[in-house]
Jmol script that loads the backbone (N, CA, C; Angstrom):
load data "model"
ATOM      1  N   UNK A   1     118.662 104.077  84.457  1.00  0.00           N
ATOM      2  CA  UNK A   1     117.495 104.909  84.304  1.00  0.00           C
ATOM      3  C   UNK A   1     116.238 104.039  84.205  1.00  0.00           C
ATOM      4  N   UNK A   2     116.183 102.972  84.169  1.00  0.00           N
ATOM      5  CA  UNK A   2     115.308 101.927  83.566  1.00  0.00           C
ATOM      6  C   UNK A   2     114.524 101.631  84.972  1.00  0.00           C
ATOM      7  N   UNK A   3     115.394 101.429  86.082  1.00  0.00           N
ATOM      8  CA  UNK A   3     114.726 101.274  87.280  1.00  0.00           C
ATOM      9  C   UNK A   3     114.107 102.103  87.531  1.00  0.00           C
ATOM     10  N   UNK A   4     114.690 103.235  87.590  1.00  0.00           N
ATOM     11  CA  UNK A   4     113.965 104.474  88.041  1.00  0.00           C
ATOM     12  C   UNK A   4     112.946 105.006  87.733  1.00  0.00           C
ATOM     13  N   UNK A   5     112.430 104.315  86.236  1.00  0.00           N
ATOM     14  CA  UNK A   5     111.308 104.381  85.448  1.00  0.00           C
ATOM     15  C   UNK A   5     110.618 103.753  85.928  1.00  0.00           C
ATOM     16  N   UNK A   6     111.172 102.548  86.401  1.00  0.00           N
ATOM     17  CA  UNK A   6     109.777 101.333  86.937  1.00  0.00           C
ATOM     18  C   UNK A   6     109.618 101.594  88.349  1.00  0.00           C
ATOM     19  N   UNK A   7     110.424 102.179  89.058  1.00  0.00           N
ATOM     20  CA  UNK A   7     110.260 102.664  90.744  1.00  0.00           C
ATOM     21  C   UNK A   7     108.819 103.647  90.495  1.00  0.00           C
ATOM     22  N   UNK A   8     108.941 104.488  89.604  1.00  0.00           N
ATOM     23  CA  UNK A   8     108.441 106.058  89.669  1.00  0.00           C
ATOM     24  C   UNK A   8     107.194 105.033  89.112  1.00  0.00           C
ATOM     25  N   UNK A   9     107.002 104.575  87.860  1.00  0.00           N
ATOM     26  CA  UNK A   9     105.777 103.655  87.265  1.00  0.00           C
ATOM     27  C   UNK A   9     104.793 102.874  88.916  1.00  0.00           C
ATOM     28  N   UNK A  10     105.528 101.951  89.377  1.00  0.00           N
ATOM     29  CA  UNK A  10     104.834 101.236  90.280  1.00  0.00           C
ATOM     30  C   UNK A  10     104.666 102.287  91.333  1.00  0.00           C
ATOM     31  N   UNK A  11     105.094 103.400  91.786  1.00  0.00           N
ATOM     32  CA  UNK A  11     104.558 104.142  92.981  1.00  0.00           C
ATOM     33  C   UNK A  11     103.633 104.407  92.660  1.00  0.00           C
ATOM     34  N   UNK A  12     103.106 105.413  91.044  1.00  0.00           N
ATOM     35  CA  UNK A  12     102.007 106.054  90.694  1.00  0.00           C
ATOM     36  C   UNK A  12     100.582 104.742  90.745  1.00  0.00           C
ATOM     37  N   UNK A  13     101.387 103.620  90.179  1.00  0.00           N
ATOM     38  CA  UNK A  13     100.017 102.762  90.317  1.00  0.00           C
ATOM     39  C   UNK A  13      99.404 102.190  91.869  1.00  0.00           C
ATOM     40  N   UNK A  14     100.247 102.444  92.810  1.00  0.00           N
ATOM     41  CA  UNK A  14     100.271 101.911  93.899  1.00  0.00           C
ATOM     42  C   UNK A  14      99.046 102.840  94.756  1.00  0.00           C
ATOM     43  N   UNK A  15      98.743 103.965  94.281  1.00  0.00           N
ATOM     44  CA  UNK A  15      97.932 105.200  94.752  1.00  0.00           C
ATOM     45  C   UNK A  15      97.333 104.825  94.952  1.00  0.00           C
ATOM     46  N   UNK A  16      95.919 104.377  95.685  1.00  0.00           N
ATOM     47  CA  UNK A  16      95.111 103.534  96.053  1.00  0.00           C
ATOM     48  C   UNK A  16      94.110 104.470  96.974  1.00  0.00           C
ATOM     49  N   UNK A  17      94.535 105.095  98.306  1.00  0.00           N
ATOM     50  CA  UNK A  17      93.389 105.440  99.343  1.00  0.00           C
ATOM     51  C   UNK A  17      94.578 106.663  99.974  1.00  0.00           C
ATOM     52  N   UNK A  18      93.396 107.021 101.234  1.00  0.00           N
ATOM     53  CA  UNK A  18      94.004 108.283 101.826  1.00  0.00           C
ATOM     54  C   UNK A  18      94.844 107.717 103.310  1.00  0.00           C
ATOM     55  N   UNK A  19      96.433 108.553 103.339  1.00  0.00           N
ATOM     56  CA  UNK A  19      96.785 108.096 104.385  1.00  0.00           C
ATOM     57  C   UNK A  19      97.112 109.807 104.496  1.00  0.00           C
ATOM     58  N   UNK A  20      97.187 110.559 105.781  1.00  0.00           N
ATOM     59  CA  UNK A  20      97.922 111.471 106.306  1.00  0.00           C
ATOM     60  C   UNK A  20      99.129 111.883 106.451  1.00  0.00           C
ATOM     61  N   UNK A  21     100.058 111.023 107.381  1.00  0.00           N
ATOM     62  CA  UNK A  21     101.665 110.689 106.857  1.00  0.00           C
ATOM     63  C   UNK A  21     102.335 109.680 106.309  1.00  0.00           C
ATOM     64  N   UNK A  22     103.597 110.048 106.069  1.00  0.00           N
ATOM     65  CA  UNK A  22     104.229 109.151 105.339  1.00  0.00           C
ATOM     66  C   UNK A  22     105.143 108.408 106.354  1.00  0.00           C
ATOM     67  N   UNK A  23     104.899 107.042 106.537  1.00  0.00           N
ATOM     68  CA  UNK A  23     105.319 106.044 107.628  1.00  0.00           C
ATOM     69  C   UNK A  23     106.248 105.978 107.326  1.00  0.00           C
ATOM     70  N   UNK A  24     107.313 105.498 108.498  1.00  0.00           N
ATOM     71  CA  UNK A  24     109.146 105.505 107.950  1.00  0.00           C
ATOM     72  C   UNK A  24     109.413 104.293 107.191  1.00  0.00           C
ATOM     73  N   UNK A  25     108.852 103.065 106.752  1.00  0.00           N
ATOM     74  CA  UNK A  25     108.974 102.421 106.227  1.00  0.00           C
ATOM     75  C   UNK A  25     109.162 102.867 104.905  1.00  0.00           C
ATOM     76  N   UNK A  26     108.214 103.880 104.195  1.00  0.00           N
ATOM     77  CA  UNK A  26     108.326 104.762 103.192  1.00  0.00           C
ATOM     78  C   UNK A  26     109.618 105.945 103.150  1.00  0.00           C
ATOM     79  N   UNK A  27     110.021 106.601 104.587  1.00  0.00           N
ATOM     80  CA  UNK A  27     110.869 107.297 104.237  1.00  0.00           C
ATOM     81  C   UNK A  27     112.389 106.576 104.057  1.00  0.00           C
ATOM     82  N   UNK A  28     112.747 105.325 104.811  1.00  0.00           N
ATOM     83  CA  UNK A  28     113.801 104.581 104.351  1.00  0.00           C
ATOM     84  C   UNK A  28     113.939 103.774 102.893  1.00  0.00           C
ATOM     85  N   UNK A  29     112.672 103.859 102.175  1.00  0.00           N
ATOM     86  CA  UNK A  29     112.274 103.489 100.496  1.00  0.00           C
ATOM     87  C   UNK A  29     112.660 104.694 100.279  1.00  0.00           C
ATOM     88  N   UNK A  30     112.654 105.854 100.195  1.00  0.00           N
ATOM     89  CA  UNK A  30     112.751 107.043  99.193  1.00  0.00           C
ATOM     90  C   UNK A  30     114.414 107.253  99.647  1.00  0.00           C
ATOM     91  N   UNK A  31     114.905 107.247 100.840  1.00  0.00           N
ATOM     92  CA  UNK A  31     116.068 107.579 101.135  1.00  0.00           C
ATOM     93  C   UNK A  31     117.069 106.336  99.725  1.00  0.00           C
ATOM     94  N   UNK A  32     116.824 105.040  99.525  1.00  0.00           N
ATOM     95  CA  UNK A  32     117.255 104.120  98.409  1.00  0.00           C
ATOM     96  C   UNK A  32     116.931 104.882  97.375  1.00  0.00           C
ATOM     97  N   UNK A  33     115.728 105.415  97.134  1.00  0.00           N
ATOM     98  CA  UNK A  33     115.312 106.195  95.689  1.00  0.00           C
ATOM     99  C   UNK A  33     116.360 107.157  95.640  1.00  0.00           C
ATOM    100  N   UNK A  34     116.396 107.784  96.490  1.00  0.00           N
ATOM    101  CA  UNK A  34     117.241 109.239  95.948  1.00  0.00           C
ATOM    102  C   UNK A  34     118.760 108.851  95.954  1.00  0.00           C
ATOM    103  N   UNK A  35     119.258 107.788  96.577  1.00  0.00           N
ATOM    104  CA  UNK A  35     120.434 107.566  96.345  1.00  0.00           C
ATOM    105  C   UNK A  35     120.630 107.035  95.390  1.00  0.00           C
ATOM    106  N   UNK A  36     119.958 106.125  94.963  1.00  0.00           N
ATOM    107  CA  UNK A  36     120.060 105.636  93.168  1.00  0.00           C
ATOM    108  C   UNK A  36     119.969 106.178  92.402  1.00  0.00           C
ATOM    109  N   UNK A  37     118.871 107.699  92.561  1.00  0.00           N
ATOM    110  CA  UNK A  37     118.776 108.976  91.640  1.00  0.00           C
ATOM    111  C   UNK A  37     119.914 109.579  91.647  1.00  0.00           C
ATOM    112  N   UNK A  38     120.508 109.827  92.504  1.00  0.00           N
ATOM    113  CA  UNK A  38     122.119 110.283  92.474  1.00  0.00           C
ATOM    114  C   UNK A  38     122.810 110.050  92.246  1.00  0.00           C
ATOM    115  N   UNK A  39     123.500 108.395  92.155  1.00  0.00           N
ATOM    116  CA  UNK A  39     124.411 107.661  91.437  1.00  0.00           C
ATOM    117  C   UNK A  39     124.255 107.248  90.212  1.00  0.00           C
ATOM    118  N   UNK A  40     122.894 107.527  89.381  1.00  0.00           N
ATOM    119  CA  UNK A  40     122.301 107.665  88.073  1.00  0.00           C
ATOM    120  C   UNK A  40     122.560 109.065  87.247  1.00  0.00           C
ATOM    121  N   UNK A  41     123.037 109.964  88.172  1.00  0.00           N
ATOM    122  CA  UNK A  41     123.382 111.390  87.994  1.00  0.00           C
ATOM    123  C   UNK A  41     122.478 112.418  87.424  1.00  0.00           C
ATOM    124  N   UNK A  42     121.073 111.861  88.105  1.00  0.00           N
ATOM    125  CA  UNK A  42     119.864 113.002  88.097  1.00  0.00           C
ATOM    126  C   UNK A  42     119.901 114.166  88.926  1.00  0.00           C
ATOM    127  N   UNK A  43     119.620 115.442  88.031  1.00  0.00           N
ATOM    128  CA  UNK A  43     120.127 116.645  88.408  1.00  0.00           C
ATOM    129  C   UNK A  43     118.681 116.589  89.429  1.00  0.00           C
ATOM    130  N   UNK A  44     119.123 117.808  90.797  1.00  0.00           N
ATOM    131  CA  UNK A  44     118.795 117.710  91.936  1.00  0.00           C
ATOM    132  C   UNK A  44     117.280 117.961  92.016  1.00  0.00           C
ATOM    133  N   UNK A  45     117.223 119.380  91.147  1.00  0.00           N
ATOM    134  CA  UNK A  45     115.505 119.207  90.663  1.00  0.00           C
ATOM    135  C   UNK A  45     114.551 118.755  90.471  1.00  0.00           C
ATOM    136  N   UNK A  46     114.955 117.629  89.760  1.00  0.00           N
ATOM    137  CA  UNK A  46     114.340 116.567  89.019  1.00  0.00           C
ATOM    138  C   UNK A  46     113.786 115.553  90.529  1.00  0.00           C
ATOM    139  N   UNK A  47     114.946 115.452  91.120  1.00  0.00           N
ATOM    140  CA  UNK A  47     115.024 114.331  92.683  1.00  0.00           C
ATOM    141  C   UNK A  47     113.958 115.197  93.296  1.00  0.00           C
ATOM    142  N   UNK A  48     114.189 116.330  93.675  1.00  0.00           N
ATOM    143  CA  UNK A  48     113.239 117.301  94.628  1.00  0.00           C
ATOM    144  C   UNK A  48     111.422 116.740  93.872  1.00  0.00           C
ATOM    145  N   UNK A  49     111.259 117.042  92.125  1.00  0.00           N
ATOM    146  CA  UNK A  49     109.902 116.505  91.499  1.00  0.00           C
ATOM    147  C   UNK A  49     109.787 115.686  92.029  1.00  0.00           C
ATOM    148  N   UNK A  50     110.263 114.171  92.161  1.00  0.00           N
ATOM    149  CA  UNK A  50     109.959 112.729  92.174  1.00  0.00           C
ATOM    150  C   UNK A  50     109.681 112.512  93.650  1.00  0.00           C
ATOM    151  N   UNK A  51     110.606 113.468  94.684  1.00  0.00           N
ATOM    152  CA  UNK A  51     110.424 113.191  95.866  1.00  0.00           C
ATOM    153  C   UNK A  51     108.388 113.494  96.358  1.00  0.00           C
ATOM    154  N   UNK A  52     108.374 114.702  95.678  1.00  0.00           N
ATOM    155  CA  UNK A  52     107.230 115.315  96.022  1.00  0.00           C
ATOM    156  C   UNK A  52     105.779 114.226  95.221  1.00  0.00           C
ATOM    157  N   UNK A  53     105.633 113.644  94.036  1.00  0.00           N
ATOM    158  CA  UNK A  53     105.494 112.677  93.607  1.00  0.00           C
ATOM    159  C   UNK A  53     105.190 111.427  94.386  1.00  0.00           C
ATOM    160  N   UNK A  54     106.597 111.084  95.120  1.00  0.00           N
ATOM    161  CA  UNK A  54     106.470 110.083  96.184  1.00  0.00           C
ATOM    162  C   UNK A  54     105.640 109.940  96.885  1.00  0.00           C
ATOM    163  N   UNK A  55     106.020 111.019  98.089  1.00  0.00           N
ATOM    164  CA  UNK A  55     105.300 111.522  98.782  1.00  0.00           C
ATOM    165  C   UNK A  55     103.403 111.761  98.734  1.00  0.00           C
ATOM    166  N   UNK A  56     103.534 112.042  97.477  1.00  0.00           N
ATOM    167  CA  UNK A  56     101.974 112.830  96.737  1.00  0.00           C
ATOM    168  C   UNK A  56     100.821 110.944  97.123  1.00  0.00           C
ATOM    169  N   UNK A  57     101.808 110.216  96.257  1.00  0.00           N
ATOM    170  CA  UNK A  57     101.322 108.497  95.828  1.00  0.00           C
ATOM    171  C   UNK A  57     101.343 108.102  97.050  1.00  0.00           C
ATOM    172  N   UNK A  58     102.368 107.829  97.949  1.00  0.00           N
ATOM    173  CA  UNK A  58     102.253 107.121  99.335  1.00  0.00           C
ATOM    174  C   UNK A  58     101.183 107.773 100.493  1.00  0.00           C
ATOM    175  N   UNK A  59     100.506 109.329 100.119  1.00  0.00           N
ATOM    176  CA  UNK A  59      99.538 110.168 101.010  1.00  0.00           C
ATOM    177  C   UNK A  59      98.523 109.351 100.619  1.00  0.00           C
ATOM    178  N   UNK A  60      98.523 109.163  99.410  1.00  0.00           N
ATOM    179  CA  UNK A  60      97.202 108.485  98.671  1.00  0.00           C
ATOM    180  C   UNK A  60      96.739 107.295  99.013  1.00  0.00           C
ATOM    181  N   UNK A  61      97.837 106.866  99.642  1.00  0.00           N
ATOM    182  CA  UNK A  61      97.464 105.244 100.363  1.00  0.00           C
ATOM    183  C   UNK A  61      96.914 105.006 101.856  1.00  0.00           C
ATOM    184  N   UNK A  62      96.285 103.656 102.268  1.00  0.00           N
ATOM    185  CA  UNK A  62      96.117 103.841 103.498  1.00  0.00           C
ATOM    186  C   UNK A  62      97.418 103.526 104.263  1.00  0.00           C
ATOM    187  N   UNK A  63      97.612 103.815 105.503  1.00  0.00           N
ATOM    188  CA  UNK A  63      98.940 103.400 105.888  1.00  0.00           C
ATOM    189  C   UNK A  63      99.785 101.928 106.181  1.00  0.00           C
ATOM    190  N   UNK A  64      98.512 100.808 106.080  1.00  0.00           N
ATOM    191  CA  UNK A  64      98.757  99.705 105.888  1.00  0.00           C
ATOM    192  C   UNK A  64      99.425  99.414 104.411  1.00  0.00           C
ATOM    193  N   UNK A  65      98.535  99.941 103.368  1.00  0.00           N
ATOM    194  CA  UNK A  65      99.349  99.837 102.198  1.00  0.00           C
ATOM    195  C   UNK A  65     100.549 100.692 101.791  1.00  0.00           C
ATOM    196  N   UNK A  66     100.438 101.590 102.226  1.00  0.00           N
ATOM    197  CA  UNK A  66     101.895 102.356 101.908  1.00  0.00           C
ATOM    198  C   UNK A  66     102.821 101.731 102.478  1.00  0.00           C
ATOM    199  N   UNK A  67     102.811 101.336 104.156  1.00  0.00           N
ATOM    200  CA  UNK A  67     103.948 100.362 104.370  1.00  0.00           C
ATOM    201  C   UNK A  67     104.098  98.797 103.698  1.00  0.00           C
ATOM    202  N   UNK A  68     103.244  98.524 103.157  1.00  0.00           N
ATOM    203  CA  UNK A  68     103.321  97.390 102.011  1.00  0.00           C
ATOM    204  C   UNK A  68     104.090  97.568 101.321  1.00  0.00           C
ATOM    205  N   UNK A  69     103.629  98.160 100.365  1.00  0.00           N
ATOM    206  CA  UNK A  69     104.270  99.333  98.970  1.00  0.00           C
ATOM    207  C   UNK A  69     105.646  99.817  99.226  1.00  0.00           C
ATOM    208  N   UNK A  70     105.954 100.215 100.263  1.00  0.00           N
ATOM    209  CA  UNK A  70     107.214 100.610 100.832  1.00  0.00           C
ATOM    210  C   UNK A  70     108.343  99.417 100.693  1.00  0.00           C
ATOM    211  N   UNK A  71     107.547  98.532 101.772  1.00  0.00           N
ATOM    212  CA  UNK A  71     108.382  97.297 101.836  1.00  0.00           C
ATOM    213  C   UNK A  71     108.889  96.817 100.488  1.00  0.00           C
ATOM    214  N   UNK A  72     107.805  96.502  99.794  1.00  0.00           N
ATOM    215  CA  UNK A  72     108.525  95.951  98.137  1.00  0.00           C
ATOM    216  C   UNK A  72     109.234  96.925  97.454  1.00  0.00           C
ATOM    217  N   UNK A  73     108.836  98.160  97.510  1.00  0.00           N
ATOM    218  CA  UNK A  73     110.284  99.001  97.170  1.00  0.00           C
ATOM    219  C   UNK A  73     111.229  98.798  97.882  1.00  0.00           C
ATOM    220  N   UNK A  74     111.545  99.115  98.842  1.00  0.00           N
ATOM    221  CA  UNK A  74     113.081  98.267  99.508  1.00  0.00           C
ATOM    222  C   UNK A  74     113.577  97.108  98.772  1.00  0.00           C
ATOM    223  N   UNK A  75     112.513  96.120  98.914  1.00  0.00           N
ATOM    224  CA  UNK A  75     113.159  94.845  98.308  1.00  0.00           C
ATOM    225  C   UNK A  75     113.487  94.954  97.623  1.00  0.00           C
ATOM    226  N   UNK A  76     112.756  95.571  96.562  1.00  0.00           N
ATOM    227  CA  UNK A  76     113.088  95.827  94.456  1.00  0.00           C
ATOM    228  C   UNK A  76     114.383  96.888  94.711  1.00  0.00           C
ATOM    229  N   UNK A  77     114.451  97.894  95.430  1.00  0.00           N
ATOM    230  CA  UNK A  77     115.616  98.518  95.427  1.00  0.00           C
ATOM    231  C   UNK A  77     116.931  98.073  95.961  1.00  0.00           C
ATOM    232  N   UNK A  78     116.727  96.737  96.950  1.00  0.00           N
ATOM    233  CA  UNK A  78     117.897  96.554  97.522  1.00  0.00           C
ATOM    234  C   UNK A  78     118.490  95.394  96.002  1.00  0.00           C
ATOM    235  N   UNK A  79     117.560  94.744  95.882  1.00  0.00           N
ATOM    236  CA  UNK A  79     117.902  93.960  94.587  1.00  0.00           C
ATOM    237  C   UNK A  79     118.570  94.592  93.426  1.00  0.00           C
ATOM    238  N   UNK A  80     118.162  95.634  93.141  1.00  0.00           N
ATOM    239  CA  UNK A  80     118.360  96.417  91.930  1.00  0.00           C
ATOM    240  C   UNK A  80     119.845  97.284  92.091  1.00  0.00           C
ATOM    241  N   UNK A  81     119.914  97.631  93.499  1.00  0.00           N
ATOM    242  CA  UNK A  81     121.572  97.857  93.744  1.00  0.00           C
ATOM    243  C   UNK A  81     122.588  96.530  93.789  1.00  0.00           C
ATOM    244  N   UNK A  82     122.176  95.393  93.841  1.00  0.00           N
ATOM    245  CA  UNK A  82     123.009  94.714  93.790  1.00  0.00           C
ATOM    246  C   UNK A  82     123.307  93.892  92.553  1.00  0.00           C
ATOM    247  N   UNK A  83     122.535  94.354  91.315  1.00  0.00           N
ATOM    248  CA  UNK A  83     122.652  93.877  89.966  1.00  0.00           C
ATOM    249  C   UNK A  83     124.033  94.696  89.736  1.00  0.00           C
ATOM    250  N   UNK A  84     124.723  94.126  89.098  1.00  0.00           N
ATOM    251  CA  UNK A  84     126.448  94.876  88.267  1.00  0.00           C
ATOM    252  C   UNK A  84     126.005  95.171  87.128  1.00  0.00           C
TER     253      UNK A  84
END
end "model"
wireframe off; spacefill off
backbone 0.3
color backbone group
């Protein structure tokens, strides 16, 4: 749960500027989010909030930075699945 705190923490600060869509670099970051939300055993609701959230923070960016932002979520998420 601890990650998921700091995933959800660093998206909100990441809000920065206006982008229109959400670049796939971002949708293959949230696809890691929600699978870690699921194997953490967050009820589906909750995933549906955070998704919209996501989504809300990465609009907020320009699309250069959201695929930034994206990218280091991957990284931090691929890392963070491979801690035991």
């Amino acid at each position: 749960m601890k990650s998921f705190s700091v995933i959800t923490s660093s998206m909100v600060i990441l809000s920065l500027s206006a982008c229109s869509q959400v670049p796939k670099e971002c949708s293959e970051s949230w696809k890691k989010i929600e699978s870690l939300s699921k194997q953490m055993g967050m009820p589906e609701d909750q995933i549906k909030a955070h998704k919209k959230e996501f989504e809300d923070s990465i609009k907020g960016l320009s699309k250069e930075d959201a695929v930034q932002a994206c990218n280091m979520q991957s990284a931090f998420l691929n890392m963070a699945s491979k801690q035991p």
